[in-house]
SEMAR-485280 format. One record per atom (N, C-alpha, C, CB): residue in three letters; x, y, z; atom name. Coordinates in pm, 1 decimal. Glycine has a CB too. Example, Ala and Ser with C-alpha at 12.3 -4.5 7.8 and 13.67 -1.06 7.14 Angstrom:
2
<"ala"; <1319.0; -569.0; 780.0>; "N">
<"ala"; <1230.0; -450.0; 780.0>; "CA">
<"ala"; <1320.0; -330.0; 780.0>; "C">
<"ala"; <1130.8; -447.3; 904.6>; "CB">
<"ser"; <1285.0; -225.0; 708.0>; "N">
<"ser"; <1367.0; -106.0; 714.0>; "CA">
<"ser"; <1290.0; 3.0; 787.0>; "C">
<"ser"; <1408.4; -59.8; 572.5>; "CB">
END
This chain:
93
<"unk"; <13272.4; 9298.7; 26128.5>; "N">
<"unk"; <13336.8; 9304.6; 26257.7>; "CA">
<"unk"; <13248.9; 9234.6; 26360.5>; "C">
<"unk"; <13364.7; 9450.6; 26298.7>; "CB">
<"unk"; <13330.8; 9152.0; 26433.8>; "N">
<"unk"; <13265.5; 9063.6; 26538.7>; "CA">
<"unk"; <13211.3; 9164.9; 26699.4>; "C">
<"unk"; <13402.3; 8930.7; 26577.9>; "CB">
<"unk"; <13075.2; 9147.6; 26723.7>; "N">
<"unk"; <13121.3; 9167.0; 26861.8>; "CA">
<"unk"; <13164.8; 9087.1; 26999.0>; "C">
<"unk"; <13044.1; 9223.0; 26892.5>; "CB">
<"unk"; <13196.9; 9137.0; 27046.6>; "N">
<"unk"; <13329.5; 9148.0; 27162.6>; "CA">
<"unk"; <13250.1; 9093.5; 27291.3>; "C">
<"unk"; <13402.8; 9336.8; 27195.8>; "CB">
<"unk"; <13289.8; 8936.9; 27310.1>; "N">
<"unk"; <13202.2; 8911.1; 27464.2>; "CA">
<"unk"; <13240.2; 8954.9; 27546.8>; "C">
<"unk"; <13183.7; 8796.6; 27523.6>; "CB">
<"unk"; <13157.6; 9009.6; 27653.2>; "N">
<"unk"; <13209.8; 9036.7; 27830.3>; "CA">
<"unk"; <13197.0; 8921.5; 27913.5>; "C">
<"unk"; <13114.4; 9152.9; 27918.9>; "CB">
<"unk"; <13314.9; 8883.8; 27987.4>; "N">
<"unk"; <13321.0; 8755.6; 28087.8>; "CA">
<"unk"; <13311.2; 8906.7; 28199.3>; "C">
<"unk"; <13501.4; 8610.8; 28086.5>; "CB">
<"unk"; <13249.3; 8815.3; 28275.4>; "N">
<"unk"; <13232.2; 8844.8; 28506.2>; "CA">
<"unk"; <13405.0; 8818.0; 28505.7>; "C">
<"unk"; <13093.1; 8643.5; 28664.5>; "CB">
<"unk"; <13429.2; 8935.2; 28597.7>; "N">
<"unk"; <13552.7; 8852.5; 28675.0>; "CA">
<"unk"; <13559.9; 8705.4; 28716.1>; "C">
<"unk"; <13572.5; 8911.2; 28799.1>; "CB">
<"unk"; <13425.6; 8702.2; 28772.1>; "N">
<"unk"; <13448.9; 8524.6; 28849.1>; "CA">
<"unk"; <13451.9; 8442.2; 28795.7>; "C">
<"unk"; <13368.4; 8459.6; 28929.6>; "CB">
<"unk"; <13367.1; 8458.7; 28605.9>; "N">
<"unk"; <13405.6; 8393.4; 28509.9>; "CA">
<"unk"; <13607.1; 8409.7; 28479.0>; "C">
<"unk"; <13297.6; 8453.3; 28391.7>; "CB">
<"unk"; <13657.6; 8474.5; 28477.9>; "N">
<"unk"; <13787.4; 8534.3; 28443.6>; "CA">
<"unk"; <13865.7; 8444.4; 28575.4>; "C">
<"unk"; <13791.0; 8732.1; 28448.2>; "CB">
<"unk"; <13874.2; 8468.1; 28679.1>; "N">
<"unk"; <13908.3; 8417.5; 28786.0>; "CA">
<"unk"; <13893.6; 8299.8; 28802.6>; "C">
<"unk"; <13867.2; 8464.9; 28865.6>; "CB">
<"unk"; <13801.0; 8194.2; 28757.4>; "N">
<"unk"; <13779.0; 8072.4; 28751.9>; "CA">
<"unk"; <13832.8; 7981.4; 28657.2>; "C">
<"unk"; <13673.2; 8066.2; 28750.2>; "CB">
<"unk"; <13889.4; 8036.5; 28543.0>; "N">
<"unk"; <13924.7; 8027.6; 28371.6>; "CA">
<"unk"; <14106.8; 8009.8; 28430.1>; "C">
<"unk"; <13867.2; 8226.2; 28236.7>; "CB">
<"unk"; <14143.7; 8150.8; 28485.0>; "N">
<"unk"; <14306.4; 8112.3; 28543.7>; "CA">
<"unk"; <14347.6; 8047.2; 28619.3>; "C">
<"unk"; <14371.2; 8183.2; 28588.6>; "CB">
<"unk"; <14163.1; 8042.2; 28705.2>; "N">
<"unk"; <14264.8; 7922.6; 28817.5>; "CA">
<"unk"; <14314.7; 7797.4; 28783.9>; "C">
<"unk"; <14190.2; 7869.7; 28939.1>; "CB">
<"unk"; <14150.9; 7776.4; 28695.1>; "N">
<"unk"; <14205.8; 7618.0; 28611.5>; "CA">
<"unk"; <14329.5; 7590.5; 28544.2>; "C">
<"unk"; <14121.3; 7581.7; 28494.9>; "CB">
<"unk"; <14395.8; 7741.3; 28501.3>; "N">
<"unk"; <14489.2; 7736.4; 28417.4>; "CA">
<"unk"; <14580.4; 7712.1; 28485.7>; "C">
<"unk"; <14506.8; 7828.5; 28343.5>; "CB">
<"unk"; <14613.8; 7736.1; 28627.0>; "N">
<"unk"; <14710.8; 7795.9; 28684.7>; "CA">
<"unk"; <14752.7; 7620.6; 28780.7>; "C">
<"unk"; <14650.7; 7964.9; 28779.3>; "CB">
<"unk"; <14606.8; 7560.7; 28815.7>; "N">
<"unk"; <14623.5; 7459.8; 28811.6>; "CA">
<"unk"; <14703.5; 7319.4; 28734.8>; "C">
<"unk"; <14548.0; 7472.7; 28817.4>; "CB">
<"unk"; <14729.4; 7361.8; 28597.1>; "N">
<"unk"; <14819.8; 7286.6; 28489.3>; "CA">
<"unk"; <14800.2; 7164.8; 28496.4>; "C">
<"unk"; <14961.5; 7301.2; 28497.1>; "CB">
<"unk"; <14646.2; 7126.6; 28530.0>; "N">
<"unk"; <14669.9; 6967.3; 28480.9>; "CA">
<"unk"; <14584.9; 6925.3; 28383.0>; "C">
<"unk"; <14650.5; 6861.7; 28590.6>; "CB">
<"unk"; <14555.8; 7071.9; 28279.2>; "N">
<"unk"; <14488.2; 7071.5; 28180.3>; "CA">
<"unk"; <14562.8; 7120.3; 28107.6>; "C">
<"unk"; <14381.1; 7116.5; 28182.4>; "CB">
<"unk"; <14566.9; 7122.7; 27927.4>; "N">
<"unk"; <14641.1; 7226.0; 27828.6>; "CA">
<"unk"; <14551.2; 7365.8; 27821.8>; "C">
<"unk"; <14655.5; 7154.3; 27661.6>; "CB">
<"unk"; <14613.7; 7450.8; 27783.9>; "N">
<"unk"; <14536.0; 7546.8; 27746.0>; "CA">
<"unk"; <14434.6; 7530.2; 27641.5>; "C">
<"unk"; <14608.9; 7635.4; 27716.8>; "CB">
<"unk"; <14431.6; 7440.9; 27528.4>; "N">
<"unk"; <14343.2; 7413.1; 27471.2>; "CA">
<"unk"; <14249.7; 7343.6; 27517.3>; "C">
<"unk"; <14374.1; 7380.0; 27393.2>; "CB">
<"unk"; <14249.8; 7269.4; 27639.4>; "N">
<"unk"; <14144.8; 7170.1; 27673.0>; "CA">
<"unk"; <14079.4; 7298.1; 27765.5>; "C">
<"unk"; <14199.2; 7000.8; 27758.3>; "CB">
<"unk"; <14145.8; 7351.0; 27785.9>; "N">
<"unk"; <14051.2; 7483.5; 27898.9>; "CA">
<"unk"; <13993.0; 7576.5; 27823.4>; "C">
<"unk"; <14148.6; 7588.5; 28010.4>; "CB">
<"unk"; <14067.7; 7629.0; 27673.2>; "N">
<"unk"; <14015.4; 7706.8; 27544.9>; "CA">
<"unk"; <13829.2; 7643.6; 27521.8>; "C">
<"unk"; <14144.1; 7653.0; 27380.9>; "CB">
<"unk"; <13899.7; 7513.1; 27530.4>; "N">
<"unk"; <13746.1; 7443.1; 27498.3>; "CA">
<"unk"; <13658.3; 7423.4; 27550.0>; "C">
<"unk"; <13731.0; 7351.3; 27470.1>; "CB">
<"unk"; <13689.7; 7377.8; 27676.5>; "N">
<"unk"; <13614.9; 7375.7; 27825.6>; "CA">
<"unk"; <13549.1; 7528.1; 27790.5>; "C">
<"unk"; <13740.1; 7364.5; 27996.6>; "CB">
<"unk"; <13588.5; 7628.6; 27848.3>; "N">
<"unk"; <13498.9; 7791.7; 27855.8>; "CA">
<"unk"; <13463.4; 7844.7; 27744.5>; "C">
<"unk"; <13575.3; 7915.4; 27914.0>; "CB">
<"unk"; <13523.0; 7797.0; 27656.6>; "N">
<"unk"; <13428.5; 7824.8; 27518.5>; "CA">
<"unk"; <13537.0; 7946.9; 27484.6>; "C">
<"unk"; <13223.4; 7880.5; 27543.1>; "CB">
<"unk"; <13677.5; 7986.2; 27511.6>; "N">
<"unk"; <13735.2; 8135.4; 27456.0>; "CA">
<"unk"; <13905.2; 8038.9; 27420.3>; "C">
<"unk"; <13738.3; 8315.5; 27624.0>; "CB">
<"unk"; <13928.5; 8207.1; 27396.2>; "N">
<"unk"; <14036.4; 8145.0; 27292.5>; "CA">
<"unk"; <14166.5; 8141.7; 27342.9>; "C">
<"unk"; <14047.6; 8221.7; 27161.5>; "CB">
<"unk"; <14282.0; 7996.3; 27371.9>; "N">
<"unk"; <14359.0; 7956.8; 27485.3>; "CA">
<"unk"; <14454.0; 8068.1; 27445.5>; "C">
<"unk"; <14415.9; 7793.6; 27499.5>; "CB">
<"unk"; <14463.5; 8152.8; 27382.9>; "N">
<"unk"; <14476.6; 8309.4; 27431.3>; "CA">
<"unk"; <14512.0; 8365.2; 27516.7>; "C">
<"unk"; <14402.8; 8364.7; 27440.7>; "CB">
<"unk"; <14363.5; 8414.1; 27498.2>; "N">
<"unk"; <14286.3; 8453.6; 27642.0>; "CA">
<"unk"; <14290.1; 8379.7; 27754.9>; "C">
<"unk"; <14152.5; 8462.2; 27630.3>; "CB">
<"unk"; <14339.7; 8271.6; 27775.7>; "N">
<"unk"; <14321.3; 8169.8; 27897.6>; "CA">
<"unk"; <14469.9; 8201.7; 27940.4>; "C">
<"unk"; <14278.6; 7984.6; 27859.0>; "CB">
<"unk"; <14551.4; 8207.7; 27886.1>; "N">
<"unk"; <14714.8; 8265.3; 27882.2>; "CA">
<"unk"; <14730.1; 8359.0; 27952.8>; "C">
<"unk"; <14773.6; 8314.9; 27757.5>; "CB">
<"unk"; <14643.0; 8486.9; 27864.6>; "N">
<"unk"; <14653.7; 8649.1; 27955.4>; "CA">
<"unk"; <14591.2; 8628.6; 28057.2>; "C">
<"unk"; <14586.5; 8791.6; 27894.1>; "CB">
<"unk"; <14471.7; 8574.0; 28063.2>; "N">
<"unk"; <14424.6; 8597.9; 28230.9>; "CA">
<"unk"; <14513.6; 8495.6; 28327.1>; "C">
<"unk"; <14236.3; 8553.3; 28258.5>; "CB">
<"unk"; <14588.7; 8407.7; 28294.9>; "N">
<"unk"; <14659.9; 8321.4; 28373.5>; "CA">
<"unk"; <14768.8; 8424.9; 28426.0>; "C">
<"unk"; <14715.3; 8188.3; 28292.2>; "CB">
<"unk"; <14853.2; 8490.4; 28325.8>; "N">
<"unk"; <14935.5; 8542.3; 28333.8>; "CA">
<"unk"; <14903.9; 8673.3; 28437.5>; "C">
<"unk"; <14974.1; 8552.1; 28209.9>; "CB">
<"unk"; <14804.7; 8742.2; 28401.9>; "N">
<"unk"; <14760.9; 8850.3; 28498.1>; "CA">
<"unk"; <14716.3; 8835.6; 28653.3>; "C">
<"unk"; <14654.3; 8905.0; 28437.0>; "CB">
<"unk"; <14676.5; 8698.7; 28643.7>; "N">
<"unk"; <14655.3; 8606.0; 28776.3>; "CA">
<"unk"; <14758.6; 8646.0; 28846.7>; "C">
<"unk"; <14656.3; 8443.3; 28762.6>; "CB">
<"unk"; <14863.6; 8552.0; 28795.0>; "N">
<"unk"; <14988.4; 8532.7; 28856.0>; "CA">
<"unk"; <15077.6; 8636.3; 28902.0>; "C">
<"unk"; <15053.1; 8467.5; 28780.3>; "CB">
<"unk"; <15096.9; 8793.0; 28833.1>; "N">
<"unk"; <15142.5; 8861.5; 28879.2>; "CA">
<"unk"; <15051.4; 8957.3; 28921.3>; "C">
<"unk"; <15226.5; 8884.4; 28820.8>; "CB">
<"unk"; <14937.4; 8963.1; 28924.7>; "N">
<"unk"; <14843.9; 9020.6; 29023.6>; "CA">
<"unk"; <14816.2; 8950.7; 29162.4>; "C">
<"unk"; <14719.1; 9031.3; 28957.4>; "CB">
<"unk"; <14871.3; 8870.6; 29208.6>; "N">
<"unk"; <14808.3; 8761.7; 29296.6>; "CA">
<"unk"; <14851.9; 8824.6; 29460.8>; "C">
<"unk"; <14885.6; 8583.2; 29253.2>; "CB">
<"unk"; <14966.1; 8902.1; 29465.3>; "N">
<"unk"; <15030.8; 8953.5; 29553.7>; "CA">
<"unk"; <14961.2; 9044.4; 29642.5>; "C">
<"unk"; <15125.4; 9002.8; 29500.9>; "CB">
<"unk"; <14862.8; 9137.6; 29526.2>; "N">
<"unk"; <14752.9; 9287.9; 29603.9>; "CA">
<"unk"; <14632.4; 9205.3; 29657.0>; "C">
<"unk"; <14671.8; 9438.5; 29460.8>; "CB">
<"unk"; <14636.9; 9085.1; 29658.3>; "N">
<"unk"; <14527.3; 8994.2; 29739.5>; "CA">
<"unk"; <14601.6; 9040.5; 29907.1>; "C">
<"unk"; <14535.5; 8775.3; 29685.1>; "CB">
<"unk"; <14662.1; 9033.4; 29938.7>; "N">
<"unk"; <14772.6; 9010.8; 30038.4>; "CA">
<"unk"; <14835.8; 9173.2; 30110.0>; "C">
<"unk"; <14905.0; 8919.6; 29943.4>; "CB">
<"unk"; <14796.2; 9258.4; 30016.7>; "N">
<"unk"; <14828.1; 9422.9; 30028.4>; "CA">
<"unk"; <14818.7; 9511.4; 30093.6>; "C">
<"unk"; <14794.7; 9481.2; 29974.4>; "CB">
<"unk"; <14699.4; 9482.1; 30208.4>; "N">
<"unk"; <14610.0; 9510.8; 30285.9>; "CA">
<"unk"; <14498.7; 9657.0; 30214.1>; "C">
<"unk"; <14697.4; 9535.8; 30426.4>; "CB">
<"unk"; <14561.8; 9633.9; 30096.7>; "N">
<"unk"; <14405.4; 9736.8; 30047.6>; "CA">
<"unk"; <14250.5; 9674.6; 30041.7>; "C">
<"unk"; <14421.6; 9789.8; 29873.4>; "CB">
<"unk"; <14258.2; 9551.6; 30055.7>; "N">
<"unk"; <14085.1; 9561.6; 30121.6>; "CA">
<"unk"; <14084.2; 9629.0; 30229.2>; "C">
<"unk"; <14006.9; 9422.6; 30168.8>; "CB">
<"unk"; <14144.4; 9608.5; 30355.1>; "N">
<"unk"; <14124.7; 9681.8; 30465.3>; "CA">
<"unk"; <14130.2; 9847.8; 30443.3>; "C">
<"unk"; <14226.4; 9632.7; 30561.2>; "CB">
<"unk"; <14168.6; 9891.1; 30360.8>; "N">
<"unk"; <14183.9; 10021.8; 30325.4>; "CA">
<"unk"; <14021.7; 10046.4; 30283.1>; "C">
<"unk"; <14307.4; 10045.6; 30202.5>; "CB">
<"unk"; <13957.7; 9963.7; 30176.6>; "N">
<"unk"; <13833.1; 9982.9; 30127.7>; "CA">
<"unk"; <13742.1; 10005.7; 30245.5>; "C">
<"unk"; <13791.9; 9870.0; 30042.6>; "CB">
<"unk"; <13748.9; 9908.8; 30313.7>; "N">
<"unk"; <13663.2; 9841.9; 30402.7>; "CA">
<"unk"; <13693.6; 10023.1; 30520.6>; "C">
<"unk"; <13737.9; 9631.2; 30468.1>; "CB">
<"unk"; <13751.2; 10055.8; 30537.8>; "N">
<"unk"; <13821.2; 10137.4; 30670.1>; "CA">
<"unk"; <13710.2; 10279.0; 30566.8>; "C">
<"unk"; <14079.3; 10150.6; 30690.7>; "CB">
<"unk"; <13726.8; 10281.5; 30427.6>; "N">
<"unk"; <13684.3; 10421.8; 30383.7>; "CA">
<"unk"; <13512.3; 10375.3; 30392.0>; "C">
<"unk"; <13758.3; 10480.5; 30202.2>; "CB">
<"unk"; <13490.1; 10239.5; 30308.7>; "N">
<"unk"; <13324.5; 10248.2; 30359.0>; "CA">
<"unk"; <13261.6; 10256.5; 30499.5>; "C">
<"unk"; <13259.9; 10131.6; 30316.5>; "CB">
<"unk"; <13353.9; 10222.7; 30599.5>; "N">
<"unk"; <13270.1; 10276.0; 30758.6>; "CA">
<"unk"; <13244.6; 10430.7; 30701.9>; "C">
<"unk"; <13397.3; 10273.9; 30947.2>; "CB">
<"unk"; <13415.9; 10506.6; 30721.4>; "N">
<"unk"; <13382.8; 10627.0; 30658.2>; "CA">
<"unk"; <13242.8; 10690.8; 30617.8>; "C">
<"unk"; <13444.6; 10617.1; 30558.0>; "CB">
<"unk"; <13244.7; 10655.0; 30499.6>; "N">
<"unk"; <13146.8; 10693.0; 30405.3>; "CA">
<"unk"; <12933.0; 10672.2; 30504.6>; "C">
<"unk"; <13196.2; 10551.6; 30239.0>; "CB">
<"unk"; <12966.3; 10503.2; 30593.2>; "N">
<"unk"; <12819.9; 10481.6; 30655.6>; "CA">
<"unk"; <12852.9; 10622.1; 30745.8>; "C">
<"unk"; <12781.4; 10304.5; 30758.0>; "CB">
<"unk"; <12936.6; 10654.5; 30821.0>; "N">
<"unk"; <12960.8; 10778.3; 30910.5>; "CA">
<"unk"; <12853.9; 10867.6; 30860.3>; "C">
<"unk"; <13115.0; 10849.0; 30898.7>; "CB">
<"unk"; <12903.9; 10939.4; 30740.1>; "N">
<"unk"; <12913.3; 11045.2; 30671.4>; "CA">
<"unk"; <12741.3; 11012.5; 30626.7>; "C">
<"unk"; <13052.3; 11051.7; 30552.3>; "CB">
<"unk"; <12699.9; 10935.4; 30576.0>; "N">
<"unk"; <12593.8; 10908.4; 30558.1>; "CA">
<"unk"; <12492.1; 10934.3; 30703.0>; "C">
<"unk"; <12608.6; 10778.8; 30501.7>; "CB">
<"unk"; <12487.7; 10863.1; 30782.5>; "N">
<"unk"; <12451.9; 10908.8; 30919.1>; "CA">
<"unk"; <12458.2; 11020.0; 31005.7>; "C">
<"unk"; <12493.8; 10851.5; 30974.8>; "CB">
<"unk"; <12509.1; 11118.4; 30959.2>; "N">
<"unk"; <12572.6; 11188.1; 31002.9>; "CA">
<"unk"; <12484.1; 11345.6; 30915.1>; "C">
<"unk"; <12732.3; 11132.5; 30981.0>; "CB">
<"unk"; <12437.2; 11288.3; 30756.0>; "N">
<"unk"; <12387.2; 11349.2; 30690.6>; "CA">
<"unk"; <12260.7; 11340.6; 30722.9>; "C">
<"unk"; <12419.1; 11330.8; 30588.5>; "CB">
<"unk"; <12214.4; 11217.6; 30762.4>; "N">
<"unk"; <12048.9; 11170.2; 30761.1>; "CA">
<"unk"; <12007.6; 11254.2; 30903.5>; "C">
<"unk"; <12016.0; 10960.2; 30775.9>; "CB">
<"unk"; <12077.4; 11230.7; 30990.6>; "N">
<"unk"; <12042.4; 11299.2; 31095.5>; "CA">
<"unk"; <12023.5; 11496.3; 31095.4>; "C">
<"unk"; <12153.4; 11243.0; 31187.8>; "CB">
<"unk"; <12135.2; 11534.4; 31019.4>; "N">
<"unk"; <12100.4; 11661.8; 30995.5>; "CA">
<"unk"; <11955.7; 11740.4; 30943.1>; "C">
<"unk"; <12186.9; 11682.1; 30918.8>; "CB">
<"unk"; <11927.4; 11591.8; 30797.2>; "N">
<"unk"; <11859.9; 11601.9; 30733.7>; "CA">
<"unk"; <11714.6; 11610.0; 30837.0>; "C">
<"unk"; <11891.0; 11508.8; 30636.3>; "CB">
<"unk"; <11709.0; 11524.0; 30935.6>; "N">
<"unk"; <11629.5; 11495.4; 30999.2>; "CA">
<"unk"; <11581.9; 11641.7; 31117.7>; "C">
<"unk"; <11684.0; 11362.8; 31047.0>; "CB">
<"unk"; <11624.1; 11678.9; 31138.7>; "N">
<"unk"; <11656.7; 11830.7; 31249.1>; "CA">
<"unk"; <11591.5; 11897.7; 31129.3>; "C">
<"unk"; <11859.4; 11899.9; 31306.0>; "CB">
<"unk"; <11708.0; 11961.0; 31047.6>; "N">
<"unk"; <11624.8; 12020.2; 30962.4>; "CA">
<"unk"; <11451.0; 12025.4; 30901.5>; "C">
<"unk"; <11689.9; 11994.3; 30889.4>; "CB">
<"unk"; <11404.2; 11884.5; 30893.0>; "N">
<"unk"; <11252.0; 11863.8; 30868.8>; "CA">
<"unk"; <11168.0; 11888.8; 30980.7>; "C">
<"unk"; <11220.9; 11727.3; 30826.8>; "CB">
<"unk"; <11226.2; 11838.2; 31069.5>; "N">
<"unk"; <11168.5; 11878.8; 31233.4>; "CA">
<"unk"; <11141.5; 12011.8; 31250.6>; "C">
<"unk"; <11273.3; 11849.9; 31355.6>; "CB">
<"unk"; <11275.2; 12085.9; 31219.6>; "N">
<"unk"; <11260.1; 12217.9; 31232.4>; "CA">
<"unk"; <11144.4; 12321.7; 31129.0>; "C">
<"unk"; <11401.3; 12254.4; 31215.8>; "CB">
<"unk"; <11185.2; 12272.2; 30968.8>; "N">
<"unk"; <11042.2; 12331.8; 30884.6>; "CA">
<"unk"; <10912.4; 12278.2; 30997.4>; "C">
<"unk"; <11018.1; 12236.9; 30686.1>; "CB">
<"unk"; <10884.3; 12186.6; 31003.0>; "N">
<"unk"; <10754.8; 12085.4; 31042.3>; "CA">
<"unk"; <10680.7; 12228.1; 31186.8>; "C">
<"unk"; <10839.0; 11858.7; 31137.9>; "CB">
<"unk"; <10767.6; 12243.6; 31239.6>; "N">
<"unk"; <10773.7; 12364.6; 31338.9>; "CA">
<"unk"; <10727.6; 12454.8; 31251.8>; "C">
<"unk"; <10915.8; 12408.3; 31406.7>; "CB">
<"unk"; <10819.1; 12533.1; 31202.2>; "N">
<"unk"; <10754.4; 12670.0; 31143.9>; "CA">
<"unk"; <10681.6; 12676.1; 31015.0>; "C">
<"unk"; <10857.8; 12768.3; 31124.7>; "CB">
<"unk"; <10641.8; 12550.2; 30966.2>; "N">
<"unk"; <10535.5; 12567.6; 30889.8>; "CA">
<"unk"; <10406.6; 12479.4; 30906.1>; "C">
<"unk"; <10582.6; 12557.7; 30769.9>; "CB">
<"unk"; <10425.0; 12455.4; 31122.4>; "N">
<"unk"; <10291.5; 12378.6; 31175.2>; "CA">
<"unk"; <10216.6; 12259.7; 31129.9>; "C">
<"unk"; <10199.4; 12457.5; 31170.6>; "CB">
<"unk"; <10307.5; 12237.0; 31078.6>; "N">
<"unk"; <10257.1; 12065.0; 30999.5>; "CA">
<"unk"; <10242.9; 11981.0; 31095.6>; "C">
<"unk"; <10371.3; 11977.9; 30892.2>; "CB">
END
């Protein structure tokens, strides 16, 4: 049994665009990235009907929960911070 390469998305993303581009065969792009025009097929294909949630506004959703999250973080550090202040007090450090 063979093992199983891992491509990067940006490897993956770069592979469909070419594909998606069509002024290559899938075999000349099979050959070009070294995988199998297959695989250059499915990720074309997944391209294409994934291409729409680019457009979705769920980055802005991501982006809106990580302020969130720096909040919450800041919000912790500072507690954290009172709190040490406060031991530092009653144990005269």
């Amino acid at each position: 049994m063979g093992i199983r390469k891992q491509f990067t998305n940006e490897f993956k993303a770069k592979v469909a665009m070419a594909a998606l581009k069509g002024d290559k065969t899938m075999g000349e792009l099979a050959s070009e990235f070294g995988v199998h025009s297959t695989q250059v097929s499915s990720w074309r294909n997944e391209l294409k009907d994934r291409a729409a949630e680019v457009f979705n506004g769920s980055a802005g959703t991501s982006a809106r929960e990580y302020k969130e999250q720096i909040e919450e973080l800041y919000k912790d550090i500072g507690r954290i911070q009172v709190e040490n202040n406060w031991l530092k007090k009653k144990l005269h450090v």
